[in-house]
N, C-alpha and C positions, 0 to 999 in steps of 0.2 A: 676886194672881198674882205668882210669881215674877219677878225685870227677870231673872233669868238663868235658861236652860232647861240642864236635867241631862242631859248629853251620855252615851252608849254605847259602848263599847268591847267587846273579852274579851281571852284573855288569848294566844292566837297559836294554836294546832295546831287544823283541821280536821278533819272524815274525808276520807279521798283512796278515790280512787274505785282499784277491786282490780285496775283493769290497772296503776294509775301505783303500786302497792303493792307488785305483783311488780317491775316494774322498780326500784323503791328498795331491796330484798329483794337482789337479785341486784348493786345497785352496792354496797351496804354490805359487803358477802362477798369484795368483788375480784374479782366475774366480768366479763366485758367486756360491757358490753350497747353496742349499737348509739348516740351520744351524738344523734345529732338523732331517732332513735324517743324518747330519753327527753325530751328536751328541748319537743319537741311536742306529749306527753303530759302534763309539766311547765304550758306556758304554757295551753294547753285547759283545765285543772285551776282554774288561777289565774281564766281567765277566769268560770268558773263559781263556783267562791266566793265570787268581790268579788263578784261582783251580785246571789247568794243574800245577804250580808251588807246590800247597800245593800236590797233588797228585805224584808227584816227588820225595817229602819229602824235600821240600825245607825250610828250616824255617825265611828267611825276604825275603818276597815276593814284588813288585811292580806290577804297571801297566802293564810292557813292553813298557812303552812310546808309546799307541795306538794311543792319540791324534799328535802324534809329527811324523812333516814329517824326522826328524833326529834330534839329539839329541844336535845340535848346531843351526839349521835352523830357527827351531821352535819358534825362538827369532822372529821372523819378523812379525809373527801375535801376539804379546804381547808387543813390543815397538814401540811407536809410538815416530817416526826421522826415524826408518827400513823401507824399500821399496823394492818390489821385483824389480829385477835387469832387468828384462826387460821396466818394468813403468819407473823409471831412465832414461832407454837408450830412450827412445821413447821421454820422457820429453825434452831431452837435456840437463840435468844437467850435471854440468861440474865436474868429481869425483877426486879426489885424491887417488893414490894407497899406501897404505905405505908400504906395503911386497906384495910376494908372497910365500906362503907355499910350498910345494915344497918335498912330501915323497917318491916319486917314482923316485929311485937310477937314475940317467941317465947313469950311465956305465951298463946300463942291455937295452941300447934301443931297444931291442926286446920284453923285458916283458913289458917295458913303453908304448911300445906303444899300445899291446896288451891291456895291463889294462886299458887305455883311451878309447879304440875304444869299448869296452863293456862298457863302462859306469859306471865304480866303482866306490866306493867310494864318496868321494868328486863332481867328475864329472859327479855323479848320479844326480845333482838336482843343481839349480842356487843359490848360494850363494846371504842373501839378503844386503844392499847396504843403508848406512845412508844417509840422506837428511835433515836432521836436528836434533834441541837438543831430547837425549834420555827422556822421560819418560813411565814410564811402565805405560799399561794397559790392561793388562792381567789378572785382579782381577777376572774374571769372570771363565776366561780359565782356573786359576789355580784352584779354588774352586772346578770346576766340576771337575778338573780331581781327587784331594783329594777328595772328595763326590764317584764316580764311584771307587773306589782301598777300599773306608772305608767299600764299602757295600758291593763292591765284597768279600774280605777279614772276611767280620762277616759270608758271607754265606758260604764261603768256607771254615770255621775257621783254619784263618790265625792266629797267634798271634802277631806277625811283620810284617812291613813294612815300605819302606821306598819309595821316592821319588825324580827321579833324579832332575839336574838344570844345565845348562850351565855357566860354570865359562869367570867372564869377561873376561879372555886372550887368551881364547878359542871361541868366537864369536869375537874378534878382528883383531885373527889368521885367521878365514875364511872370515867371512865379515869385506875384509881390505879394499874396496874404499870407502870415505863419502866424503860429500860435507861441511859438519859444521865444524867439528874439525881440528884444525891445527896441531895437533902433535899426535902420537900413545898415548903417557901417558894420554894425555887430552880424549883422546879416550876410553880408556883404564876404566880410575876410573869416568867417567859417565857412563860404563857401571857399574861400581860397585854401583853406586848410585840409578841407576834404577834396577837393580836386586835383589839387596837388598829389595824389595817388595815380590818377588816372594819366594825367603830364607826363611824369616821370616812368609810367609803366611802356606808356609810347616811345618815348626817348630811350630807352633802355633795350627794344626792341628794335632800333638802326632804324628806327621811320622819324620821317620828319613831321614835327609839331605844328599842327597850324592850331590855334587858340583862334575860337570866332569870336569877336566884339562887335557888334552891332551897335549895342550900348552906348558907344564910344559916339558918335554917329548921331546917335537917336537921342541924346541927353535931353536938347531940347526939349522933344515932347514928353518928359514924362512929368504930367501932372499930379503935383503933389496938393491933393483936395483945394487944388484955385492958388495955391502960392504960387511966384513966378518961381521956377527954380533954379538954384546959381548951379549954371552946366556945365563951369569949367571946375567948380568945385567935385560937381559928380565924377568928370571927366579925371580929375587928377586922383581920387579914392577909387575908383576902378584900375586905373592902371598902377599903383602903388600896390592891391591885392593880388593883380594879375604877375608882378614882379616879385612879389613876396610865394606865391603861389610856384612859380619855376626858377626859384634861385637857383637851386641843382643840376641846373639846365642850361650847357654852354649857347649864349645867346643865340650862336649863326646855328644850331641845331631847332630853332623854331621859328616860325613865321606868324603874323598876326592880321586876320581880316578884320577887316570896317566897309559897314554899309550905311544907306538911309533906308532902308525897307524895301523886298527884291519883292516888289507890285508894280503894277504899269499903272501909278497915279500922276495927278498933277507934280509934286513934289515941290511947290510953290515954297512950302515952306522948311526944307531942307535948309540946313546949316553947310556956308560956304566951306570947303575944307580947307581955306588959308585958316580958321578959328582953331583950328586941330595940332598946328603944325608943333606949338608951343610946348603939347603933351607927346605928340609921338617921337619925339627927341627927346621922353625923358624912357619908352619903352628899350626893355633887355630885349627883345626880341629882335633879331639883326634882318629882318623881312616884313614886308607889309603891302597885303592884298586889297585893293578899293575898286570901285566904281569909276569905272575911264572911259565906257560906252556909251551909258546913257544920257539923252537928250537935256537934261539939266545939269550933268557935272560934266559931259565929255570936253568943254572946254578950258578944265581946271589942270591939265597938262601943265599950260601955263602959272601956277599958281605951286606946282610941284617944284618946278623948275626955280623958283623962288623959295621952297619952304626953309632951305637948311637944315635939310638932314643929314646926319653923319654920313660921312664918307665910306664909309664899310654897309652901310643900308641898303640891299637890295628893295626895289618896286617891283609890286607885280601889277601893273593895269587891268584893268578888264578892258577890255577889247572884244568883247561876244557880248552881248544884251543880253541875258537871261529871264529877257519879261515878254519878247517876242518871240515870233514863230517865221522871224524875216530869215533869211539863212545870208550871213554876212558874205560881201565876197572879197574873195583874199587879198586882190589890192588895198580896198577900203581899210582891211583888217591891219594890212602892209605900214598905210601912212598910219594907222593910230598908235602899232608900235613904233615908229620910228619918232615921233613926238620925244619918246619919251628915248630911244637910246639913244639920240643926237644930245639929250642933256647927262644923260648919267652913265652912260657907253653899254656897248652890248652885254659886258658881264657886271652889269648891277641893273640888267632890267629882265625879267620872265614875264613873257605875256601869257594872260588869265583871261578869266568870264567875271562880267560884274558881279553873279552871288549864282547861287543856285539854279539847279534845274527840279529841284525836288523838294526844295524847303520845307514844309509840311504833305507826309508824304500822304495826308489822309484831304486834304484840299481837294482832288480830284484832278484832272488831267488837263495840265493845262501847255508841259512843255513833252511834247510827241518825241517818243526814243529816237526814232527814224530822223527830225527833226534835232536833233541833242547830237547825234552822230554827226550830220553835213556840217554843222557848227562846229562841233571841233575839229572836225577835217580843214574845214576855214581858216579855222585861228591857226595848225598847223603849217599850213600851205600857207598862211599871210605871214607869219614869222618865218618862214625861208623867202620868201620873198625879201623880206624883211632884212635879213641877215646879209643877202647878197647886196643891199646898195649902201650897207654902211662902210 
């Protein structure tokens, strides 16, 4: 038997329950809602998640990112230059676009267009839109949501936890028109400068950092009006901001996800993650959360096993699909973690979910609570499995 047992994680976004969904609907748009109806509805939410999670047997639990209309969005009621993209248009402000992101393969225009016209993803909710210099003001937003997870957590007794955060090249990536900045990098490391409040306000609160980068991930596709674009250049100015942004921050006190887009599409054209490996050896962050389930990278185990990562680098795989409604079972769960701890041993590996169950929580329903629970009772019960035959 293993001396170390294989700890559970995912990867941050829950389902929110559709009263606390309309309320997020309604703040993302810039309508007034009532702030202690939301906030109420808010910490209720939280309560109920941590202890579904500890009841799963999950051992570093979050929020679920209750108060967050999406888990890159959420920036626009916390920095003030951010404006919802309709007040912009209505303003007449005159925006600059500097990409377009771009995940949804176009040699599949019959899934694209499908996926648009239900409202997925991204297309779920309005991207918000700078209008001037970044500074954070979210001290307040972020406290409660740390406050609602410490207390849920003591009552549920959690032992862990952690707290996501959108990384600057990942709110760049989506919210790419502003009207202040003239160049992406300029864009780019004021987002790190202003985020960098919100980092440090986590960390300072004993929860652990997880910084999402999709970005990272997605470089590929973001189309800069028809240029090809150099992606390891993008790739290396996001994590130099992202680095610059948590200097303050003892490395193993943070973790960093990478995805390619948590949709059940073709993914044809996904970038292999042997391309990555070159940059995430140059990340402070002493963790990192990816995609290890699904059908187009789950056989990139291999590929890990070769990347050369330091030695001190905890992996979290995903090991739960988070785009199906299949309910994994814990053997299956069992070999996906053990891939990885026969290469890096039981204490540098935590098994995870590939991305989210909630990613944009105004999408509509696509991953069922009921369903979200047996899955991580799976990944659970697949890591003690797990753990016994190492």
């Amino acid at each position: 038997m293993a001396a170390t047992r294989i700890l559970t994680t995912h990867v941050g976004s829950l389902p929110r329950p559709p009263d606390l969904v309309e309320l997020l609907r309604e703040r993302h748009a810039g309508r007034a809602i009532a702030r202690d109806v939301f906030d109420a509805a808010v910490a209720a939410a939280v309560a109920d998640v941590v202890k579904m999670q500890v009841e799963a047997g999950i051992d570093i639990v979050n929020d679920g990112e209750m108060s967050k209309v999406s888990y890159s969005y959420y920036v626009q009621e916390r920095l003030q230059g951010l404006s919802p993209a309709a007040d912009a248009e209505m303003s007449g402000v005159a925006l600059r676009k500097f990409q377009s992101i771009e995940t949804v393969d176009p040699a599949f225009p019959d899934f694209a267009a499908a996926f648009r016209a239900l409202g997925r993803g991204p297309d779920s909710a309005a991207p918000p839109v700078g209008t001037g210099p970044l500074v954070y003001a979210g001290s307040q937003d972020v406290a409660l949501d740390l406050a609602n997870l410490q207390q849920a957590a003591r009552i549920a007794g959690a032992a862990r936890t952690f707290m996501t955060a959108a990384s600057p090249g990942v709110i760049a990536m989506f919210a790419s028109r502003t009207s202040h900045y003239q160049t992406e990098d300029d864009y780019v490391f004021a987002l790190a400068d202003a985020m960098r409040v919100e980092y440090e306000a986590i960390h300072r609160a004993g929860v652990m950092l997880q910084v999402d980068c999709p970005d990272l991930a997605l470089a590929p596709h973001m189309n800069y009006q028809g240029s090809e674009p150099d992606f390891h250049r993008i790739v290396a100015r996001n994590i130099e901001a992202l680095n610059h942004a948590t200097s303050n921050i003892p490395p193993a006190a943070m973790r960093v996800h990478l995805c390619w887009g948590n949709y059940p599409g073709p993914h044809v054209r996904d970038l292999e993650v042997r391309h990555l490996f070159a940059h995430l050896r140059k990340l402070r962050a002493r963790a990192v959360s990816f995609e290890g389930a699904n059908p187009r990278h789950e056989h990139e185990w291999e590929d890990w096993r070769d990347g050369g990562l330091p030695d001190d680098m905890v992996v979290i795989p995903g090991v739960i699909d988070s785009t199906t409604n299949f309910v994994e079972h814990p053997r299956l769960v069992a070999q996906r973690i053990l891939n990885y701890a026969r290469i890096f041993g039981a204490d540098r590996v935590i098994a995870g979910v590939d991305c989210g169950f909630g990613t944009f929580a105004t999408q509509g329903l696509r991953s069922f609570p009921t369903i979200v629970s047996a899955k991580l009772s799976a990944l659970a019960e697949g890591a003690a499995i797990a753990s016994r035959l190492l």
